[in-house]
C-alpha positions as CSV (number, residue, x, y, z in Angstrom):
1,X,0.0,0.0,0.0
2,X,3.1,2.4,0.9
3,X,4.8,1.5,-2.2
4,X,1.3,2.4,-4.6
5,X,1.1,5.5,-2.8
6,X,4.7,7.0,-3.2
7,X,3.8,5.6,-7.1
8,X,1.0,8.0,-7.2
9,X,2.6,10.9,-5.6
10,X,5.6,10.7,-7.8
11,X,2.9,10.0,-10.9
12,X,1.1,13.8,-9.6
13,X,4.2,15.5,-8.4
14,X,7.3,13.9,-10.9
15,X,9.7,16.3,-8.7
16,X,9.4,14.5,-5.5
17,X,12.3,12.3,-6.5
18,X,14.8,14.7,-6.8
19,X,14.1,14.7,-2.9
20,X,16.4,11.7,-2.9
21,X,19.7,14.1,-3.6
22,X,19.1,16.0,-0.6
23,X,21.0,13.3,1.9
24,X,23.6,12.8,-0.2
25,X,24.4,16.6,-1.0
26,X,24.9,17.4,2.3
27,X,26.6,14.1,3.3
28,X,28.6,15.3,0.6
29,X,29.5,18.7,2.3
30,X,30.5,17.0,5.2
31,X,32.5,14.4,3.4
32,X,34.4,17.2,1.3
33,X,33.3,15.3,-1.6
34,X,34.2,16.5,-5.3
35,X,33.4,20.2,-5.3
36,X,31.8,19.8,-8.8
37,X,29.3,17.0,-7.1
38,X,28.3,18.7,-4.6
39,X,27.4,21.7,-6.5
40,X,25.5,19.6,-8.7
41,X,23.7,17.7,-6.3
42,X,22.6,20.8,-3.7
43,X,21.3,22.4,-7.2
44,X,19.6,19.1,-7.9
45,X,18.3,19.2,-4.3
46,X,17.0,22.8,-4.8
47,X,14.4,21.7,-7.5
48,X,12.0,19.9,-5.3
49,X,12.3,22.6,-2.3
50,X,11.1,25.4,-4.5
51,X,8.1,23.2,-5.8
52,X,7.2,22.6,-2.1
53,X,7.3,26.2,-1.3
54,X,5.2,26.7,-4.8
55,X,3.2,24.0,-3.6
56,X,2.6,25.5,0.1
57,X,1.6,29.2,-1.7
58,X,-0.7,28.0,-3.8
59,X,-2.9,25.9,-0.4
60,X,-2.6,29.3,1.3
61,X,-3.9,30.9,-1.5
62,X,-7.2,28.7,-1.5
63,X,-7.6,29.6,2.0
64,X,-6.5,33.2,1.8
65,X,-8.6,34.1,-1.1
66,X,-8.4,35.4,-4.6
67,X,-6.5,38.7,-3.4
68,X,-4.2,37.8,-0.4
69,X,-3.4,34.7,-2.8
70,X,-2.4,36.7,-5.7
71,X,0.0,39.1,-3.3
72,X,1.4,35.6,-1.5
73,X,1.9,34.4,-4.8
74,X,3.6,37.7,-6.4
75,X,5.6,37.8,-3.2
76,X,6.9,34.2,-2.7
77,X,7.2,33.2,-6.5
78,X,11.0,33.4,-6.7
79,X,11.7,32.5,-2.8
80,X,13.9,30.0,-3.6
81,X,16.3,32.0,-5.8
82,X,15.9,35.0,-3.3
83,X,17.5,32.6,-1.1
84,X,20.6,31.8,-3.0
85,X,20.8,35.3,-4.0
86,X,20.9,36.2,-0.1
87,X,23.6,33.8,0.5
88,X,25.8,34.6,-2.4
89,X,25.4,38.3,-1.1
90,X,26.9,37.4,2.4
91,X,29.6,35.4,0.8
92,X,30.4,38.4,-1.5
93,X,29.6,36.9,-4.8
94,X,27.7,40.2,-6.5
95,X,28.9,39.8,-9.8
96,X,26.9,36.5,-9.9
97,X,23.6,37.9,-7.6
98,X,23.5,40.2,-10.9
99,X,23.9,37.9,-13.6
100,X,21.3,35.6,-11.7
101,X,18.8,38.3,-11.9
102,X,19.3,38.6,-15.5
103,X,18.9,34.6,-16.1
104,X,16.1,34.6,-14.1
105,X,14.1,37.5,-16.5
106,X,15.8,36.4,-19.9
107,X,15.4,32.8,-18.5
108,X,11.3,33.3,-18.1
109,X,10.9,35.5,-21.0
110,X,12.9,33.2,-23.6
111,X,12.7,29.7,-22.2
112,X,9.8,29.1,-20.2
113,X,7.4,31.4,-22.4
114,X,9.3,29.8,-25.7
115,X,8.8,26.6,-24.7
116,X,5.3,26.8,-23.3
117,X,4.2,28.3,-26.3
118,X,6.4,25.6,-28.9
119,X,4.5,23.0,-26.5
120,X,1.5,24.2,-26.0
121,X,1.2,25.6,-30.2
122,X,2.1,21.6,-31.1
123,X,-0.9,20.2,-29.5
124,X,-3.6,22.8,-29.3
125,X,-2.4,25.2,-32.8
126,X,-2.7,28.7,-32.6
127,X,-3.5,29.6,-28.9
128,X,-4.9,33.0,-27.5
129,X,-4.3,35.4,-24.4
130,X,-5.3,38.6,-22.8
131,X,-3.7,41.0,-25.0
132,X,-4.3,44.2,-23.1
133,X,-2.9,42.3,-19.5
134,X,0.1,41.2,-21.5
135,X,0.7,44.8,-22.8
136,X,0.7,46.2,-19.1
137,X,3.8,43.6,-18.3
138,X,5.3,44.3,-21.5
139,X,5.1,48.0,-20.7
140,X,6.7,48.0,-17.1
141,X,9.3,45.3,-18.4
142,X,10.3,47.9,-20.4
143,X,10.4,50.5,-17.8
144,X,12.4,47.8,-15.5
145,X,15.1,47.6,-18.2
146,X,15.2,51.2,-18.6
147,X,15.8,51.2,-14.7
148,X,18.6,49.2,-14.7
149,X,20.2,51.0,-17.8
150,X,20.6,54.4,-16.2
151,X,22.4,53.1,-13.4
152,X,24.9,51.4,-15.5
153,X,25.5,54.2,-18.0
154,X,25.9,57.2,-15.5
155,X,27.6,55.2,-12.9
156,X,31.1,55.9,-14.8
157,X,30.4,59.5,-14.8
158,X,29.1,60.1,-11.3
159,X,32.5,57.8,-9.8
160,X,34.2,54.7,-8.9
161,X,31.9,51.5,-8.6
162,X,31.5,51.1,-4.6
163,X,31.4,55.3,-4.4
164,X,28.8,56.7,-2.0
165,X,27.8,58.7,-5.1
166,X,26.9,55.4,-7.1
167,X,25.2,54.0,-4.5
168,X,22.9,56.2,-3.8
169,X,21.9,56.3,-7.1
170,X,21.3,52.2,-7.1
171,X,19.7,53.2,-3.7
172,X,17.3,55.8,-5.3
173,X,16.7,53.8,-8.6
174,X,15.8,50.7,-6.5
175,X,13.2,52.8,-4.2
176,X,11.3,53.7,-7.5
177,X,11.2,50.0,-8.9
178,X,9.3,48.8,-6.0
179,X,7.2,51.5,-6.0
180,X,6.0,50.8,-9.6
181,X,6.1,47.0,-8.8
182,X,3.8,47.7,-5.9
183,X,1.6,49.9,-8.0
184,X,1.6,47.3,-10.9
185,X,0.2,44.7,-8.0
186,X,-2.0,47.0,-7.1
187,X,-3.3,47.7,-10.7
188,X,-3.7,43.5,-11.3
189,X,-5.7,43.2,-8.2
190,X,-7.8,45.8,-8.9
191,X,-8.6,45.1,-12.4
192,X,-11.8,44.1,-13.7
193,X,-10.8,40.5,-14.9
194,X,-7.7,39.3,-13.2
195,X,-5.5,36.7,-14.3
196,X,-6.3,33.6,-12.1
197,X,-3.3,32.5,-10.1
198,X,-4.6,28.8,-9.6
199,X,-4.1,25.8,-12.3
200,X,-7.8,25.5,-13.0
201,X,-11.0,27.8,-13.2
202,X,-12.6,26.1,-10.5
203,X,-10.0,25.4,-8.2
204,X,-10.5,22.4,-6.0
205,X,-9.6,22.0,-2.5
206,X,-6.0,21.7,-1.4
207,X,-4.6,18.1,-0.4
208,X,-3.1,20.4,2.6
209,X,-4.9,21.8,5.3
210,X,-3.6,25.8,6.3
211,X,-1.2,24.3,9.3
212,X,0.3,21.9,7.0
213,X,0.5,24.2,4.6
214,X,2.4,27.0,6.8
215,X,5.1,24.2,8.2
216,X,5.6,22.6,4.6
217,X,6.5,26.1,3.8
218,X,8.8,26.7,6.7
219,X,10.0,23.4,6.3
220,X,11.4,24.2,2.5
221,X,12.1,27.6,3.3
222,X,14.7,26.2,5.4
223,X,16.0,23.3,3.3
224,X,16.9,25.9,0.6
225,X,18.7,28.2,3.2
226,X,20.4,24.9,4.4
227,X,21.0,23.8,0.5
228,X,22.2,27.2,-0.7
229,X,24.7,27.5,2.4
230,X,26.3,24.1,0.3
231,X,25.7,25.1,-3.5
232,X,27.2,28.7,-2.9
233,X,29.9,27.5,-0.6
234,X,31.6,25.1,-3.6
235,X,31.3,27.8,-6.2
236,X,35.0,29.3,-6.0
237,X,36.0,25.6,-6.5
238,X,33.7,24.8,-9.3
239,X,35.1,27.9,-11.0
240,X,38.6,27.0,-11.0
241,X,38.1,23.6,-11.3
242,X,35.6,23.1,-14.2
243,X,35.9,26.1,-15.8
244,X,32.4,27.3,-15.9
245,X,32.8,30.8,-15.5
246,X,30.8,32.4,-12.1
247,X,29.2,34.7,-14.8
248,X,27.3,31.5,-16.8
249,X,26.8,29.6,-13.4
250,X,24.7,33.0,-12.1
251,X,22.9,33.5,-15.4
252,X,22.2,30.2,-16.9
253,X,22.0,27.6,-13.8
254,X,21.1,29.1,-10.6
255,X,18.1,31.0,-12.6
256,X,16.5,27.6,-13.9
257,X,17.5,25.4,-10.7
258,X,15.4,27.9,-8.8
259,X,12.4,28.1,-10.9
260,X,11.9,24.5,-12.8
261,X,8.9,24.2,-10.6
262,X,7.1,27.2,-11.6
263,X,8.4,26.8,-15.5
264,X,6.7,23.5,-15.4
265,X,3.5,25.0,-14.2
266,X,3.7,27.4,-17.0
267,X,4.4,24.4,-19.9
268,X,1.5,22.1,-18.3
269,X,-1.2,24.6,-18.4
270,X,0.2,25.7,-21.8
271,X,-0.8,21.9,-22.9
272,X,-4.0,22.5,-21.3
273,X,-4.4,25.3,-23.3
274,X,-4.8,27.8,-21.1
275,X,-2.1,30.4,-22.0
276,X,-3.4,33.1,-20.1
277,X,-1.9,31.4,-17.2
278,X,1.5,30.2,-18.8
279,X,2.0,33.7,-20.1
280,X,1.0,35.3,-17.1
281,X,3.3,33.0,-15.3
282,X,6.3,34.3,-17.2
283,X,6.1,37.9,-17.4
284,X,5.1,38.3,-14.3
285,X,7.8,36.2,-12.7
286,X,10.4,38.4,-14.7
287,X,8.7,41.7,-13.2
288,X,9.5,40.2,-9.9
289,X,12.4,40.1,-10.4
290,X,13.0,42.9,-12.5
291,X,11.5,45.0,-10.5
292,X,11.3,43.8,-6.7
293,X,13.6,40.8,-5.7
294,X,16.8,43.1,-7.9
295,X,15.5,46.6,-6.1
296,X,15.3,44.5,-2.6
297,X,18.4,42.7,-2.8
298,X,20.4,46.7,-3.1
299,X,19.0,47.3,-0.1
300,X,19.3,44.3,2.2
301,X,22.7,43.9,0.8
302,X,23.7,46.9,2.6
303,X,22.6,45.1,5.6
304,X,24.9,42.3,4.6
305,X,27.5,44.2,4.4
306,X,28.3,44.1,0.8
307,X,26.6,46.5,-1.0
308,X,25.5,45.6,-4.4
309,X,24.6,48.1,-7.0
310,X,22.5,48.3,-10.6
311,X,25.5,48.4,-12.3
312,X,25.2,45.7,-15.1
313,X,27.7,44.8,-17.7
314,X,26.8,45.6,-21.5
315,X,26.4,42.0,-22.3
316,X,23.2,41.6,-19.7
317,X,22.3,45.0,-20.6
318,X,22.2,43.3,-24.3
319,X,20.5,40.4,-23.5
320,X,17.9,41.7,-20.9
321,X,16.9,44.6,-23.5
322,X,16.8,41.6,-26.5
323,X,15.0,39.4,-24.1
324,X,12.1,41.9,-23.1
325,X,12.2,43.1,-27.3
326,X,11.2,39.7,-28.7
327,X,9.0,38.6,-26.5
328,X,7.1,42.0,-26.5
329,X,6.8,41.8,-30.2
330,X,5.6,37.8,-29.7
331,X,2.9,38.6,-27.1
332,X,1.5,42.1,-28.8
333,X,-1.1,40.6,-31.0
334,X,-2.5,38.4,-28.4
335,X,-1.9,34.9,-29.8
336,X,0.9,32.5,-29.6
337,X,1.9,28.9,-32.3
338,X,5.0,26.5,-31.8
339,X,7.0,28.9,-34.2
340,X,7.2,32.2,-32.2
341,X,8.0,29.8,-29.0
342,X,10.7,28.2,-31.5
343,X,12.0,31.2,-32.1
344,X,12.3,32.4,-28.3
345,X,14.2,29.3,-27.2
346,X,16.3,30.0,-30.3
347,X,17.4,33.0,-28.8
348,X,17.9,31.9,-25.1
349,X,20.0,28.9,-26.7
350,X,22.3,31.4,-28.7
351,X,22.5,33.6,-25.6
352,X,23.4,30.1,-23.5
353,X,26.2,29.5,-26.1
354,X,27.8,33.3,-25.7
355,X,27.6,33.2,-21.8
356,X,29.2,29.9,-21.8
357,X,31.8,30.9,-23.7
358,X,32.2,34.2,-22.0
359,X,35.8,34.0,-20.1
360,X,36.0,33.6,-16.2
């Protein structure tokens, strides 16, 4: 009876057995195993975390309501990553906290949008979405990457990277994005016919109750902390060892360890043929991060103790502004086929070649 049950919950929830890395990664860390192994096996262990803390949102947001729901759900999305980012942050690796938070946004825009909409175009044909809500993201994406321009052009005119003088202008951009992101919540919650945040238009009961809900939550809240104390603490070693550069590790793996749960989500209802939701999904996981987890991260890094500031590198700047350009121009007319996904995930995979090549 055990044995058909774990069947059925690893049939419902396929992610469940990556929980099976989690031992060994930290056994592992304690072991001083190969740094390489243990970096991929705490990212490995990360996958199933984030679904639970995905998992625990969305029960709260059945018993929260439609509203609360959608703010728990805007607000916890990228946890997980947030997380990782945090740690990195302590152990003083900006330089890939920033090209995380451009994987994450090019990541969601090209890959999970591209191949929702190659997936979900295959089975269903041509499939439609709320043209008017996606304009609204597409608009403050582009105010997001205009926000994280200015900062990295003026910078070198205003003084040294690290100055008080550059600071306070990451400072006072920062402020502004999560005022706009709190407005743009604001605006979706308020709108006439919000985008549902659950999987189905009559959403059933949760398997959890709000208790187990809250501790699952806790629970993988603190298994990420616990896994991202091990992933971040081999990076130095992976970098000199396997020569991935800390840039492509920050802007290609960390972004998609962090968020396969939710970039499932977005291909299954895709299939279902609900694109709403998967495009939904995607551009308003990049806002997060464009605009709130980025702006947030300035300001508890200061906390920290190592300041991080909007200054981005012309080669993010390149791909964030390509990133937000294509899929702007494949969402404005409201429908989506396998092609214009084909083409997305064309340009995330010729992005993914350049960063991997890019030199450490």
């Amino acid at each position: 009876m055990k044995i058909a049950q774990i069947k059925h919950n690893l049939t419902a929830n396929p992610l469940m057995f990556f929980l099976i890395f989690i031992p060994f990664a930290i056994a592992g860390n304690v072991f001083n195993w190969n740094p390489g192994v243990v970096f991929a096996l705490s990212a490995l262990s990360v996958i199933p975390l984030a679904g639970y803390i995905g998992a625990a949102t969305e029960a709260l947001s059945y018993y929260s309501g439609p509203k609360i729901g959608g703010l728990l759900n805007a607000t916890l999305g990228n946890a997980a990553e947030l997380i990782i980012t945090l740690v990195a942050i302590r152990e003083g690796f900006l330089e890939l906290v920033k090209a995380s938070i451009t994987g994450s946004v090019i990541g969601n825009l090209l890959l999970v949008m591209g191949f929702a909409m190659l997936t979900g175009g295959l089975k269903n044909g041509v499939q439609r979405f709320n043209r008017s809500h996606t304009g609204n993201h597409s608009m403050l994406l582009v105010i997001s990457i205009i926000a994280l321009v200015i900062p990295s052009l003026f910078s070198s005119s205003i003084g040294s990277n690290g100055s008080p003088h550059v600071e306070a202008l990451s400072l006072g951009v920062a402020g502004v994005m999560i005022i706009i992101y709190i407005l743009g919540l604001i605006y979706s919650l308020r709108a006439s016919s919000p985008v549902t945040f659950s999987l189905d238009e009559k959403q059933p009961s949760p398997a959890w109750s709000k208790i187990t809900a809250i501790v699952v939550l806790a629970a993988a809240t603190g298994g990420v902390v616990w896994i991202s104390e091990i992933l971040v603490g081999t990076v130095d070693q992976v970098v000199s060892t396997l020569g991935f550069s800390e840039f492509f590790l920050g802007i290609i793996l960390i972004p998609v360890v962090g968020n396969v749960a939710e970039h499932l989500v977005a291909v299954q209802v895709a299939l279902r043929n609900k694109m709403d939701l998967s495009v939904e999904i995607a551009l308003s996981s990049s806002l997060q991060v464009a605009l709130f987890v980025a702006p947030l991260l300035v300001f508890i890094s200061l906390v920290i103790g190592n300041p991080l500031t909007l200054i981005f590198n012309v080669f993010e700047l390149l791909a964030l502004g390509a990133a937000v350009m294509i899929s702007a121009l494949v969402s404005s007319d409201g429908e989506s086929n396998w092609l214009e996904g084909a083409g997305l995930l064309g340009v995330y995979f010729i992005l993914g070649i350049a960063f991997f090549l890019f030199p450490s």
